[in-house]
Structures are given as structure tokens and as C-alpha cells.
C-alpha positions in Angstrom: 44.5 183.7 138.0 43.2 182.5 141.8 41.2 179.5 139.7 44.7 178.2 138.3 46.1 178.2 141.9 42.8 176.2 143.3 43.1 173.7 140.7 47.1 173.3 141.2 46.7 172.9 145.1 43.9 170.3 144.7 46.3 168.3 142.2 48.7 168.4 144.5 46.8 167.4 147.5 45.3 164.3 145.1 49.2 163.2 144.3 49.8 163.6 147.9 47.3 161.0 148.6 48.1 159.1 146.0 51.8 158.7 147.3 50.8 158.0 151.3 48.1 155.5 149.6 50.6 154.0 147.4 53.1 153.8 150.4 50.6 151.6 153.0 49.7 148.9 150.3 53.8 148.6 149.9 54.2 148.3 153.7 51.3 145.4 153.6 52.2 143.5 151.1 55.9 143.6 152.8 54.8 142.4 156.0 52.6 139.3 154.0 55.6 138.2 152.1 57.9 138.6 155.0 55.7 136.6 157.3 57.8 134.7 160.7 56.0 131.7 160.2 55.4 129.7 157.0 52.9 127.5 156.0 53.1 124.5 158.6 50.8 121.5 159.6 51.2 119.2 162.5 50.5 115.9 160.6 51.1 112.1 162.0 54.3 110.9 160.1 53.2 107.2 160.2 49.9 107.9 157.8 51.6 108.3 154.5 50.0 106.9 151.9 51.2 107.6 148.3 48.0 108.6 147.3 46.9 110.6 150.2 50.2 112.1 151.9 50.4 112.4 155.8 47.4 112.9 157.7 46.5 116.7 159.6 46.2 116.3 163.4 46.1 118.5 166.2 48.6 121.2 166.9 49.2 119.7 169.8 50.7 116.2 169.2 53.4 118.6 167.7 53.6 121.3 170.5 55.3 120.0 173.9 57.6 116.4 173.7 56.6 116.0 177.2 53.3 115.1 175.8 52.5 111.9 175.8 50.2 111.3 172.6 49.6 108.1 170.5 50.2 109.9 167.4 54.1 110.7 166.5 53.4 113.9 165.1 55.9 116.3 163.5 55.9 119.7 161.6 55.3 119.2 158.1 55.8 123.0 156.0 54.5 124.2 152.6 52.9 121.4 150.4 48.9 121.0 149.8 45.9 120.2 151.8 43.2 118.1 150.5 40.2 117.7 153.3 42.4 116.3 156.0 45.5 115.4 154.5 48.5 117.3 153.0 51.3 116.3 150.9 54.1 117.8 148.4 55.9 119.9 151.4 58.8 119.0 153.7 59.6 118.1 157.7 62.8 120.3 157.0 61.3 124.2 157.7 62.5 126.1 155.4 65.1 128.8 156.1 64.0 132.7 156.0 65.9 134.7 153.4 67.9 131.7 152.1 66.4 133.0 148.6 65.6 129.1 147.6 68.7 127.8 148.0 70.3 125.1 149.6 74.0 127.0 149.8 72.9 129.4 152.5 73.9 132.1 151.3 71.0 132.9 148.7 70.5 135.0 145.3 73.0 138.0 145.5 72.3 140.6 142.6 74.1 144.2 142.0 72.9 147.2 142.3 74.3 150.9 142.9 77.5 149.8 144.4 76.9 146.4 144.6 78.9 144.6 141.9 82.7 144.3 142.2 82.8 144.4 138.1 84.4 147.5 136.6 83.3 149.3 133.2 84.7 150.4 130.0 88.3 151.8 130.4 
């Protein structure tokens, strides 16, 4: 009977593991997806071209307004980079939690307790 009791505490010690394994890739992939600062360049807003986009610069023609640069450089968010250029994002940053919408108030789903529907009756 001891060899059934071995066995059982090494299961459980295995599923123990498991869980607190389980629980840190949860907590990681948490703090990627809920990351303060999106995907943002510093590009020079007059190098558009239609087959190019807007051109990547320094960080800091788009840090400090005191700065006096030649480049008018402005936060551009999201889109794609291609060697030194970027395009198919936005100069609007995009609001955290706004759930992709343009309302403000974003996606709002039920769940235990949250719907204001009642049932059968």
C-alpha cells in the first residue's frame, strides 16, 4: 500500500508544477499584450511618398519641441517598416483599452452578472 501513496504524492507534486508553470506563462503573456507603449516611430512627416510612406528618423527630432531640428518630425504608431521607411499606421496614438473603437467606450460583453437581460419566466 506505501507504493500507491508514493506514486499519488509524486502526481500531485507534477500537477502542482504544472499549475505554478501554467500560471507564469499567463502572467507573461498578460504583461506583452498589455504593454504601456505601442508600436511607435519618430518619422519626418514631409517624406511621404505613396510608394514609400514617411521616412524613420531619430528619436530625437520627436522628443523635446525646444529642439531645434531641420526635420518636422512627429510620432507615427503601428503600420510597417520597410528598411528605413514605414507606412500603413497613424499620427493619432491609439487609445489603451478603447477595444478598437472609435466610441470610447469599447467592446462590452456579459458574463456572471454582467448582462442586464433576464431569462425564461
Amino acid at each position: 500500500m506505501r507504493g500507491n501513496t508514493t506514486m499519488e504524492n509524486t502526481r500531485r507534486r507534477l500537477r502542482s508544477g504544472t499549475v505554478v508553470l501554467g500560471g507564469m506563462g499567463l502572467l507573461a503573456a498578460a504583461l506583452t499584450a498589455c504593454s504601456s507603449d505601442p508600436d511607435k516611430r519618430c518619422v519626418d512627416r514631409d517624406s511621404y511618398t505613396y510608394a514609400k510612406g514617411y521616412k524613420v528618423v531619430s528619436d530625437k527630432n520627436c522628443n523635446s519641441s525646444s529642439l531645434k531640428t531641420s526635420v518636422d518630425g512627429g510620432w507615427y504608431y503601428g503600420g510597417r517598416k520597410k528598411g528605413s521607411w514605414v507606412s500603413g499606421g497613424s499620427f493619432t496614438r491609439p487609445r489603451s483599452g478603447s477595444g478598437g473603437s472609435h466610441g470610447g467606450s469599447g467592446v462590452h460583453r456579459g458574463g456572471f452578472g454582467g448582462g442586464h437581460h433576464s431569462s425564461g419566466g
